[in-house]
C-alpha positions in Angstrom: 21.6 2.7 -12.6 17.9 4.2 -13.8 15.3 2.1 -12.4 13.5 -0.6 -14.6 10.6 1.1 -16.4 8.8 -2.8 -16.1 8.7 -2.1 -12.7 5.6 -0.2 -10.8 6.7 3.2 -10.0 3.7 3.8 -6.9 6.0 2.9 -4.5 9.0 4.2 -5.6 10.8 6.9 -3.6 10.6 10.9 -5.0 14.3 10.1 -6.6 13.7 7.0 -8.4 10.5 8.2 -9.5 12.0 10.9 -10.9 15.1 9.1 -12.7 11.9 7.0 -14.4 10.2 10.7 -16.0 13.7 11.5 -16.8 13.8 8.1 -19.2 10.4 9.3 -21.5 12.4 11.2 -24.1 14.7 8.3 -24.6 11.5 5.9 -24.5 9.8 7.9 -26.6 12.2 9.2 -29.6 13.4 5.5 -29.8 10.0 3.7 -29.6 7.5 3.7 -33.1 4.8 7.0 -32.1 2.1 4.2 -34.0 1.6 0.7 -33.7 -1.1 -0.9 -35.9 -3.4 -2.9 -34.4 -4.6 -5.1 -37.6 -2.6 -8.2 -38.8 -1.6 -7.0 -42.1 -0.6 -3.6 -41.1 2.0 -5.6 -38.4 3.8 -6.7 -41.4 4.8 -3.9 -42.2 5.3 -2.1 -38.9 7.9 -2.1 -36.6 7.5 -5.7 -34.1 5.0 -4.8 -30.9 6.9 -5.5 -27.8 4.2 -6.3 -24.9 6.8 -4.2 -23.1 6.6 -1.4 -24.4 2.7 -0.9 -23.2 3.9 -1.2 -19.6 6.5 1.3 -20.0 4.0 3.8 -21.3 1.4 3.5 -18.4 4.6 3.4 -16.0 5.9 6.4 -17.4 2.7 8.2 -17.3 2.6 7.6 -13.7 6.2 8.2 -12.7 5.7 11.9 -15.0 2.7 12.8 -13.1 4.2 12.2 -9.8 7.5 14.8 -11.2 5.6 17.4 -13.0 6.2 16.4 -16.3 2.4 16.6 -17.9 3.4 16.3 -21.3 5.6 13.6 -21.4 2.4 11.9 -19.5 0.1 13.2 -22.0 2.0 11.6 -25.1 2.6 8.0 -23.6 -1.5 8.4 -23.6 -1.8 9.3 -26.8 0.1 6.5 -28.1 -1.9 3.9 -26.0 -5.2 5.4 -27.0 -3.3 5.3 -31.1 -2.9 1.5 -30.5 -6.2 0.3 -28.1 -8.5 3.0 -28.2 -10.4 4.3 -25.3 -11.0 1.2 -23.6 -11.9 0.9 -19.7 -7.8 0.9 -18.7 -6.9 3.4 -21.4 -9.7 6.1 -20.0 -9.0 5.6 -16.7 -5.2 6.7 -17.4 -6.4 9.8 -18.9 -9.1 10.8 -15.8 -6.0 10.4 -14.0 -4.1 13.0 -16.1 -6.7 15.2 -16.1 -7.0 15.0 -12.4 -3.2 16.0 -12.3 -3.4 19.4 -14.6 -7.0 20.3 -12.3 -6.2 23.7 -11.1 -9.1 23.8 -8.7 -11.6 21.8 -7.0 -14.2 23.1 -9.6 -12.0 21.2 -12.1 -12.4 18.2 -10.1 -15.8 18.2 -9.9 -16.2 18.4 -13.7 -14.1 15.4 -13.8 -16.0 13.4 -11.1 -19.5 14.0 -13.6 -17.5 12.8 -16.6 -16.4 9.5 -14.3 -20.5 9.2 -13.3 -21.7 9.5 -16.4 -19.1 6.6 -17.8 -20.8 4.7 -15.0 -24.0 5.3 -16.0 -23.4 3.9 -19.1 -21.4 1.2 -17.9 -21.7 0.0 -14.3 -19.3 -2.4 -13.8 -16.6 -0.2 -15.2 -13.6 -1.1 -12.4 -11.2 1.2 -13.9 -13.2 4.0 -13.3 -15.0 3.2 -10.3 -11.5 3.1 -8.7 -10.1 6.7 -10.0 -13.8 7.9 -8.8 -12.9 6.5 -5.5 -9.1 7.7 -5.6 -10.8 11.2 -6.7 -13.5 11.3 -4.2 -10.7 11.1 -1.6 -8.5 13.4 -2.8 -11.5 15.7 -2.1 -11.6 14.9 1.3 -15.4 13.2 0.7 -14.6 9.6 2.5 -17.7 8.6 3.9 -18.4 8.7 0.2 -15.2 6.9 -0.9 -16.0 4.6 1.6 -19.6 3.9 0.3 -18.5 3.9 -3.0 -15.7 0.6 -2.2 -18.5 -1.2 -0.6 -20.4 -0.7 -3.9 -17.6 -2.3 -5.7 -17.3 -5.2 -3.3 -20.9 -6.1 -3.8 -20.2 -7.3 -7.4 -15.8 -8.1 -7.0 -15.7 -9.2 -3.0 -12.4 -10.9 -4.5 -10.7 -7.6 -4.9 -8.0 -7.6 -2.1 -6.9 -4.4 -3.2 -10.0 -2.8 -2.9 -10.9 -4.2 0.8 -7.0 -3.1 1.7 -8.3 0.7 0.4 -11.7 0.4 2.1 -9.6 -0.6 5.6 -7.6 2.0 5.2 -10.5 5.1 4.4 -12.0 3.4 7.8 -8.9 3.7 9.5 -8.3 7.8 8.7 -11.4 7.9 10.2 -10.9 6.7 13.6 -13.2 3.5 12.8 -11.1 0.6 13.9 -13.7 -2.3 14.4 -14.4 -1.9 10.4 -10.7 -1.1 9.3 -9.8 -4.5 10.9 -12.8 -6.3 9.3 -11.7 -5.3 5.7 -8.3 -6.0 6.5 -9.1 -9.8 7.4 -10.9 -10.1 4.0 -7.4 -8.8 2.6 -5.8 -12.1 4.5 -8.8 -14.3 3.8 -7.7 -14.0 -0.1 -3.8 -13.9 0.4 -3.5 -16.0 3.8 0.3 -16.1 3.6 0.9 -12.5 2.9 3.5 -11.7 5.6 2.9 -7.8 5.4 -1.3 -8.1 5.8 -0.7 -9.7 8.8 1.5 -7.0 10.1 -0.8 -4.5 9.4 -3.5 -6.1 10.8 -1.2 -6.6 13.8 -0.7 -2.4 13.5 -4.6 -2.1 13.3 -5.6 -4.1 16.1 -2.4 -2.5 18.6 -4.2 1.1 17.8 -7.8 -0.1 18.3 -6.4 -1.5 21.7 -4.4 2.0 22.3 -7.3 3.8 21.8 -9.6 2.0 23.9 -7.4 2.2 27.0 -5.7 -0.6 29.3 -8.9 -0.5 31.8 -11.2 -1.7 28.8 -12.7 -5.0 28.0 -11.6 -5.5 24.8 -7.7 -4.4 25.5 -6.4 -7.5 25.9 -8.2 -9.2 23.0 -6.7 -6.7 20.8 -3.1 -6.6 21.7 -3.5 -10.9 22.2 -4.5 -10.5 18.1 -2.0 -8.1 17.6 1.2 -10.4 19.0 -0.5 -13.3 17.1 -0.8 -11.3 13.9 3.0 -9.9 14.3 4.3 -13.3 15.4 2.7 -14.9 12.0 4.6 -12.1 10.0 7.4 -12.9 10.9 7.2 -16.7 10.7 6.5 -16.0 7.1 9.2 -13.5 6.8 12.1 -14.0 9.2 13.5 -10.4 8.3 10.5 -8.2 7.6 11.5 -5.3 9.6 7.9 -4.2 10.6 6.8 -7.2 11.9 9.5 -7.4 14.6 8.7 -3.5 14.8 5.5 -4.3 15.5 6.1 -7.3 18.3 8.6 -4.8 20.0 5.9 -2.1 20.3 3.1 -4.6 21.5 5.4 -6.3 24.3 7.1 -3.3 25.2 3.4 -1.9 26.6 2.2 -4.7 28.1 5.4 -5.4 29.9 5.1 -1.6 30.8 1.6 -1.8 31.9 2.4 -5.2 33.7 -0.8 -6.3 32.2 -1.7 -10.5 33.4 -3.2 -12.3 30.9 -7.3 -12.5 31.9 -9.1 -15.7 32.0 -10.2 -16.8 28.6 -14.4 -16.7 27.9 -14.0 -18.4 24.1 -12.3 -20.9 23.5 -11.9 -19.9 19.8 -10.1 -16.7 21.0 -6.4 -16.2 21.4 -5.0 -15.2 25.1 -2.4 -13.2 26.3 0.6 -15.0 26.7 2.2 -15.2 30.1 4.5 -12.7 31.5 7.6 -14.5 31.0 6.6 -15.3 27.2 6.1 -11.5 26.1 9.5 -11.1 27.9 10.7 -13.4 25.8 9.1 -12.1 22.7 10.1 -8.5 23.3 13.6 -9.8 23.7 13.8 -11.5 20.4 12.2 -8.6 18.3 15.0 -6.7 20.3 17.9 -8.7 18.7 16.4 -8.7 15.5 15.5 -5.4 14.7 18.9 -4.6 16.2 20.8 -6.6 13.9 18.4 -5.5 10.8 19.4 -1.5 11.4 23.1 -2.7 12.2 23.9 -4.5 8.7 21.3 -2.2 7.3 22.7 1.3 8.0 26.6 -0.3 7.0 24.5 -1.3 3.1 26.0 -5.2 4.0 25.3 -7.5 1.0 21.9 -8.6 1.4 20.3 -6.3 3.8 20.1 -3.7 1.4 16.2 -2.5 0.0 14.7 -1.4 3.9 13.1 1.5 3.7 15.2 4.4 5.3 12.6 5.8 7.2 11.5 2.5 9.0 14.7 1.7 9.7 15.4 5.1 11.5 11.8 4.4 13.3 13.9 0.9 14.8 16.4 2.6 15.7 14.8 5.1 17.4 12.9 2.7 19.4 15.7 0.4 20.0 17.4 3.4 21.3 14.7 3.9 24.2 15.6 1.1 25.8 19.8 0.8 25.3 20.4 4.3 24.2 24.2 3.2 24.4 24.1 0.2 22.0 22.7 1.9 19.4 23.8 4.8 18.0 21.3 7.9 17.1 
Protein backbone atom coordinates (compact mmCIF):
# COMPACT_ATOMS: atom_id res chain seq x y z
CA UNK A 1 0.00 0.00 0.00
CA UNK A 2 1.90 3.56 -1.11
CA UNK A 3 1.89 5.78 1.77
CA UNK A 4 -0.69 8.76 2.04
CA UNK A 5 0.74 11.76 0.22
CA UNK A 6 -1.49 14.02 3.03
CA UNK A 7 0.83 12.71 5.38
CA UNK A 8 4.38 14.52 6.29
CA UNK A 9 7.02 12.58 4.78
CA UNK A 10 10.08 14.12 7.37
CA UNK A 11 9.81 11.28 9.41
CA UNK A 12 9.21 8.70 7.07
CA UNK A 13 11.72 5.81 6.72
CA UNK A 14 14.20 5.79 3.33
CA UNK A 15 11.43 3.14 1.84
CA UNK A 16 8.32 4.95 2.39
CA UNK A 17 9.89 8.04 1.42
CA UNK A 18 10.70 6.68 -1.61
CA UNK A 19 7.34 4.84 -2.49
CA UNK A 20 5.99 8.77 -1.97
CA UNK A 21 8.68 10.27 -5.11
CA UNK A 22 7.66 7.19 -6.88
CA UNK A 23 3.75 8.61 -6.74
CA UNK A 24 4.72 12.25 -8.60
CA UNK A 25 4.17 11.07 -12.20
CA UNK A 26 0.78 9.75 -11.30
CA UNK A 27 0.06 13.01 -9.18
CA UNK A 28 1.26 14.99 -11.67
CA UNK A 29 -0.11 13.66 -15.27
CA UNK A 30 -3.50 13.32 -13.41
CA UNK A 31 -3.66 16.64 -11.60
CA UNK A 32 -4.48 20.22 -13.85
CA UNK A 33 -0.47 21.77 -14.45
CA UNK A 34 -2.62 25.38 -13.77
CA UNK A 35 -5.08 26.34 -11.37
CA UNK A 36 -6.42 29.96 -11.61
CA UNK A 37 -6.43 31.79 -8.79
CA UNK A 38 -9.37 34.52 -9.68
CA UNK A 39 -13.12 33.67 -9.19
CA UNK A 40 -14.19 33.77 -12.78
CA UNK A 41 -11.39 31.87 -14.16
CA UNK A 42 -12.48 28.86 -11.39
CA UNK A 43 -15.55 28.47 -13.41
CA UNK A 44 -14.12 27.39 -15.89
CA UNK A 45 -11.16 25.37 -14.49
CA UNK A 46 -10.95 22.14 -13.19
CA UNK A 47 -12.39 22.28 -8.99
CA UNK A 48 -9.19 23.17 -6.55
CA UNK A 49 -8.91 20.52 -4.12
CA UNK A 50 -7.08 22.00 -0.87
CA UNK A 51 -5.41 18.60 -1.16
CA UNK A 52 -3.84 18.82 -3.78
CA UNK A 53 -1.37 21.82 -2.38
CA UNK A 54 -0.27 19.44 0.40
CA UNK A 55 0.60 16.78 -1.90
CA UNK A 56 2.77 19.11 -3.87
CA UNK A 57 4.89 20.41 -0.98
CA UNK A 58 4.93 16.64 0.34
CA UNK A 59 6.11 15.48 -2.76
CA UNK A 60 8.72 17.97 -3.21
CA UNK A 61 10.09 16.88 -0.01
CA UNK A 62 9.79 13.15 -0.30
CA UNK A 63 11.71 13.74 -4.20
CA UNK A 64 14.44 15.60 -2.61
CA UNK A 65 15.05 13.14 0.03
CA UNK A 66 15.25 10.23 -3.22
CA UNK A 67 17.06 12.16 -5.78
CA UNK A 68 14.43 12.92 -7.89
CA UNK A 69 15.13 16.93 -8.50
CA UNK A 70 12.86 17.35 -11.21
CA UNK A 71 9.87 15.85 -10.14
CA UNK A 72 10.62 18.41 -7.00
CA UNK A 73 11.24 21.17 -9.28
CA UNK A 74 7.69 20.87 -11.16
CA UNK A 75 5.45 20.46 -7.94
CA UNK A 76 7.23 24.08 -7.38
CA UNK A 77 6.41 25.36 -10.34
CA UNK A 78 2.85 24.67 -10.09
CA UNK A 79 2.62 26.18 -6.53
CA UNK A 80 4.44 29.23 -7.57
CA UNK A 81 1.66 29.05 -11.05
CA UNK A 82 -1.26 29.15 -8.43
CA UNK A 83 0.23 31.48 -5.17
CA UNK A 84 3.10 33.12 -6.38
CA UNK A 85 6.25 33.61 -4.53
CA UNK A 86 4.94 34.07 -1.27
CA UNK A 87 6.99 33.49 2.11
CA UNK A 88 6.05 29.36 2.13
CA UNK A 89 6.32 29.11 -1.62
CA UNK A 90 10.17 30.72 -1.61
CA UNK A 91 11.17 28.89 1.16
CA UNK A 92 10.29 25.54 -0.76
CA UNK A 93 12.40 26.57 -3.54
CA UNK A 94 15.68 27.80 -1.19
CA UNK A 95 15.25 24.34 -0.17
CA UNK A 96 15.52 22.96 -3.72
CA UNK A 97 18.19 24.91 -4.48
CA UNK A 98 20.01 23.86 -1.40
CA UNK A 99 19.48 20.14 -2.68
CA UNK A 100 21.07 20.55 -6.49
CA UNK A 101 24.23 22.87 -4.48
CA UNK A 102 27.19 21.02 -5.68
CA UNK A 103 29.48 22.78 -3.28
CA UNK A 104 29.69 24.80 -0.35
CA UNK A 105 30.35 27.89 -2.64
CA UNK A 106 26.80 27.16 -3.84
CA UNK A 107 25.61 27.37 -0.46
CA UNK A 108 26.90 30.40 0.42
CA UNK A 109 25.27 32.09 -2.65
CA UNK A 110 22.09 30.77 -1.34
CA UNK A 111 22.64 31.81 2.32
CA UNK A 112 23.07 35.82 0.69
CA UNK A 113 19.91 35.35 -1.32
CA UNK A 114 18.08 34.15 2.20
CA UNK A 115 19.79 37.55 3.97
CA UNK A 116 18.93 39.70 1.55
CA UNK A 117 14.98 38.42 1.71
CA UNK A 118 15.50 39.27 5.35
CA UNK A 119 16.65 42.45 4.88
CA UNK A 120 13.77 43.27 3.15
CA UNK A 121 11.50 41.47 5.31
CA UNK A 122 12.46 40.63 8.90
CA UNK A 123 9.95 38.71 10.20
CA UNK A 124 10.06 36.36 7.19
CA UNK A 125 9.68 32.81 9.37
CA UNK A 126 9.84 30.71 6.37
CA UNK A 127 13.09 31.83 5.61
CA UNK A 128 14.66 32.45 8.74
CA UNK A 129 14.08 28.73 9.40
CA UNK A 130 15.75 27.26 5.93
CA UNK A 131 18.63 30.00 6.97
CA UNK A 132 18.86 28.22 10.15
CA UNK A 133 18.45 24.56 8.65
CA UNK A 134 21.22 25.96 6.06
CA UNK A 135 23.50 27.43 8.43
CA UNK A 136 23.71 24.00 10.03
CA UNK A 137 24.10 21.93 7.36
CA UNK A 138 27.30 24.03 7.11
CA UNK A 139 28.46 23.04 10.31
CA UNK A 140 28.15 26.99 11.59
CA UNK A 141 25.92 26.25 14.96
CA UNK A 142 27.00 28.82 17.19
CA UNK A 143 25.47 30.76 14.33
CA UNK A 144 22.33 28.54 14.00
CA UNK A 145 22.06 28.86 17.45
CA UNK A 146 22.17 32.74 17.56
CA UNK A 147 20.09 32.89 14.80
CA UNK A 148 16.90 30.65 16.73
CA UNK A 149 17.31 32.88 19.66
CA UNK A 150 16.69 35.77 17.14
CA UNK A 151 13.52 34.18 16.09
CA UNK A 152 12.34 33.52 19.63
CA UNK A 153 12.68 37.19 20.53
CA UNK A 154 9.70 38.05 18.25
CA UNK A 155 7.70 34.09 18.24
CA UNK A 156 8.81 32.68 21.89
CA UNK A 157 5.51 30.52 21.06
CA UNK A 158 7.35 28.57 18.49
CA UNK A 159 7.72 25.06 20.17
CA UNK A 160 9.38 23.88 17.24
CA UNK A 161 11.86 26.32 17.17
CA UNK A 162 12.96 26.04 20.97
CA UNK A 163 12.89 21.95 20.28
CA UNK A 164 15.64 22.87 17.30
CA UNK A 165 17.51 25.45 19.42
CA UNK A 166 17.68 22.45 22.38
CA UNK A 167 18.89 20.23 20.15
CA UNK A 168 21.94 22.64 18.23
CA UNK A 169 22.83 23.10 22.17
CA UNK A 170 22.85 19.60 22.76
CA UNK A 171 25.37 18.56 19.62
CA UNK A 172 27.37 20.88 21.37
CA UNK A 173 27.93 19.44 24.62
CA UNK A 174 25.84 22.36 26.34
CA UNK A 175 23.36 20.53 28.46
CA UNK A 176 22.26 23.22 31.13
CA UNK A 177 20.86 25.27 27.88
CA UNK A 178 19.56 22.16 25.77
CA UNK A 179 17.45 21.37 28.87
CA UNK A 180 16.25 25.04 29.32
CA UNK A 181 14.82 25.15 25.69
CA UNK A 182 13.45 21.87 26.05
CA UNK A 183 11.23 23.00 29.10
CA UNK A 184 9.91 25.92 27.01
CA UNK A 185 8.98 23.04 24.46
CA UNK A 186 6.76 21.44 27.53
CA UNK A 187 5.71 24.81 28.91
CA UNK A 188 3.60 25.22 25.42
CA UNK A 189 2.52 21.42 25.01
CA UNK A 190 2.49 20.33 28.85
CA UNK A 191 1.02 16.87 28.03
CA UNK A 192 3.24 15.95 25.24
CA UNK A 193 4.27 12.47 26.36
CA UNK A 194 7.49 12.41 24.00
CA UNK A 195 8.97 16.15 25.37
CA UNK A 196 8.98 14.84 28.50
CA UNK A 197 10.96 11.77 27.54
CA UNK A 198 13.44 13.67 25.90
CA UNK A 199 13.87 15.99 28.49
CA UNK A 200 14.17 12.89 30.69
CA UNK A 201 17.08 11.73 27.88
CA UNK A 202 18.63 15.28 28.34
CA UNK A 203 18.82 15.61 31.93
CA UNK A 204 20.17 11.48 32.23
CA UNK A 205 23.19 12.72 29.85
CA UNK A 206 23.84 16.11 31.71
CA UNK A 207 23.98 13.81 34.95
CA UNK A 208 26.29 11.13 32.93
CA UNK A 209 28.50 13.64 32.01
CA UNK A 210 28.99 15.24 35.16
CA UNK A 211 29.92 12.07 37.08
CA UNK A 212 28.29 10.15 40.15
CA UNK A 213 30.75 12.23 42.67
CA UNK A 214 29.09 15.59 41.54
CA UNK A 215 26.63 17.89 43.18
CA UNK A 216 24.26 18.13 40.69
CA UNK A 217 24.06 14.11 39.77
CA UNK A 218 21.38 13.34 41.71
CA UNK A 219 19.23 16.39 40.78
CA UNK A 220 19.56 15.35 37.31
CA UNK A 221 18.76 11.70 37.29
CA UNK A 222 15.81 12.59 40.26
CA UNK A 223 14.38 14.97 37.06
CA UNK A 224 15.12 12.48 34.70
CA UNK A 225 12.88 9.50 36.54
CA UNK A 226 10.26 12.21 37.12
CA UNK A 227 10.27 13.28 33.45
CA UNK A 228 10.24 9.41 32.17
CA UNK A 229 7.68 8.45 34.79
CA UNK A 230 5.30 11.48 33.49
CA UNK A 231 5.79 10.00 29.82
CA UNK A 232 4.59 7.18 30.42
CA UNK A 233 1.67 8.15 32.59
CA UNK A 234 0.59 9.95 29.54
CA UNK A 235 1.45 7.15 27.29
CA UNK A 236 1.25 3.70 28.79
CA UNK A 237 3.14 2.17 25.69
CA UNK A 238 5.53 4.70 24.50
CA UNK A 239 8.49 2.58 24.18
CA UNK A 240 11.12 5.26 25.00
CA UNK A 241 9.84 6.37 27.93
CA UNK A 242 10.09 2.90 29.67
CA UNK A 243 13.50 2.90 27.69
CA UNK A 244 14.42 5.71 29.38
CA UNK A 245 13.28 4.64 33.21
CA UNK A 246 15.16 1.30 32.52
CA UNK A 247 18.46 3.17 31.73
CA UNK A 248 18.00 5.79 34.68
CA UNK A 249 17.28 2.90 37.46
CA UNK A 250 19.53 0.51 36.00
CA UNK A 251 22.63 3.09 36.97
CA UNK A 252 21.61 4.21 40.08
CA UNK A 253 20.78 0.71 41.24
CA UNK A 254 24.35 -0.07 39.84
CA UNK A 255 26.01 2.80 41.46
CA UNK A 256 23.98 2.01 44.71
CA UNK A 257 23.45 5.67 44.83
CA UNK A 258 21.10 6.85 48.47
CA UNK A 259 18.96 9.41 47.80
CA UNK A 260 20.82 12.88 49.58
CA UNK A 261 18.92 15.01 51.89
CA UNK A 262 16.79 17.50 50.04
CA UNK A 263 17.96 21.56 50.32
CA UNK A 264 14.61 22.87 48.24
CA UNK A 265 11.71 21.97 48.93
CA UNK A 266 10.49 22.79 45.33
CA UNK A 267 12.98 20.13 44.04
CA UNK A 268 12.27 16.52 43.29
CA UNK A 269 14.39 13.76 45.37
CA UNK A 270 15.71 10.59 44.64
CA UNK A 271 13.35 7.96 45.41
CA UNK A 272 14.37 5.38 47.86
CA UNK A 273 16.24 2.27 47.00
CA UNK A 274 13.42 -0.07 47.04
CA UNK A 275 11.19 2.40 44.76
CA UNK A 276 13.88 2.56 41.77
CA UNK A 277 13.83 -1.22 42.30
CA UNK A 278 10.58 -1.15 41.78
CA UNK A 279 10.57 1.20 38.91
CA UNK A 280 13.40 -0.63 37.02
CA UNK A 281 11.28 -3.73 37.44
CA UNK A 282 8.24 -2.38 35.85
CA UNK A 283 10.02 -0.68 32.79
CA UNK A 284 11.57 -4.28 32.64
CA UNK A 285 8.12 -5.99 32.06
CA UNK A 286 7.06 -3.44 29.80
CA UNK A 287 9.56 -2.95 27.44
CA UNK A 288 9.66 -6.76 27.42
CA UNK A 289 6.30 -7.22 26.45
CA UNK A 290 6.47 -4.14 23.86
CA UNK A 291 9.60 -6.03 21.72
CA UNK A 292 7.72 -9.43 22.38
CA UNK A 293 4.22 -8.61 20.50
CA UNK A 294 6.28 -6.13 18.60
CA UNK A 295 8.85 -8.21 16.81
CA UNK A 296 5.71 -11.16 16.16
CA UNK A 297 3.68 -7.67 14.15
CA UNK A 298 0.53 -8.67 16.79
CA UNK A 299 -2.52 -6.45 15.98
CA UNK A 300 -1.96 -3.38 17.61
CA UNK A 301 1.67 -3.13 18.40
CA UNK A 302 2.53 -2.59 15.09
CA UNK A 303 4.16 1.27 14.03
CA UNK A 304 7.57 1.00 16.76
CA UNK A 305 10.33 2.05 15.17
CA UNK A 306 12.66 -0.95 14.31
CA UNK A 307 15.60 0.47 15.46
CA UNK A 308 14.33 1.41 19.04
CA UNK A 309 12.88 -1.70 19.45
CA UNK A 310 16.24 -3.63 18.72
CA UNK A 311 17.90 -0.77 21.26
CA UNK A 312 15.12 -2.67 24.11
CA UNK A 313 16.01 -5.61 23.27
CA UNK A 314 19.46 -5.15 23.48
CA UNK A 315 19.24 -3.72 26.79
CA UNK A 316 16.73 -6.09 28.11
CA UNK A 317 19.17 -8.68 27.00
CA UNK A 318 21.96 -7.40 29.51
CA UNK A 319 20.23 -8.24 32.22
CA UNK A 320 18.25 -11.90 31.15
CA UNK A 321 20.17 -12.66 28.13
CA UNK A 322 18.07 -15.97 28.21
CA UNK A 323 14.60 -14.47 28.11
CA UNK A 324 15.05 -12.52 25.35
CA UNK A 325 16.26 -13.57 22.28
CA UNK A 326 19.20 -11.49 20.26
Amino acid sequence: MAPSLIRSPVQLPPAEALATSQQAPVVLQSSPSTVSSSALGSLFSATEKPELWIQYENLILSCLRTGDDRAAQECHNRLVARFGNNDRVKALGGLIKEAQAQNNGELEKILKEYDQMLDENNTNLPIMKRRIALLRSMGRLSDAASALVQLLDFSPTDSEAWSELSDLYFSQGLYPQAIYAMEEVLILAPNAWNVHARLGELQYMAAAASGATSGSYQKQMAEAIKRFSRSIELCDDYLRGYYGLKLVTKRLLKDNTKPAKQTDDEDFSLPDPKTIERLNELATSKLAEIVRHSSAQDHGWRGYDAAEVAAARELLSEDAPSGIER
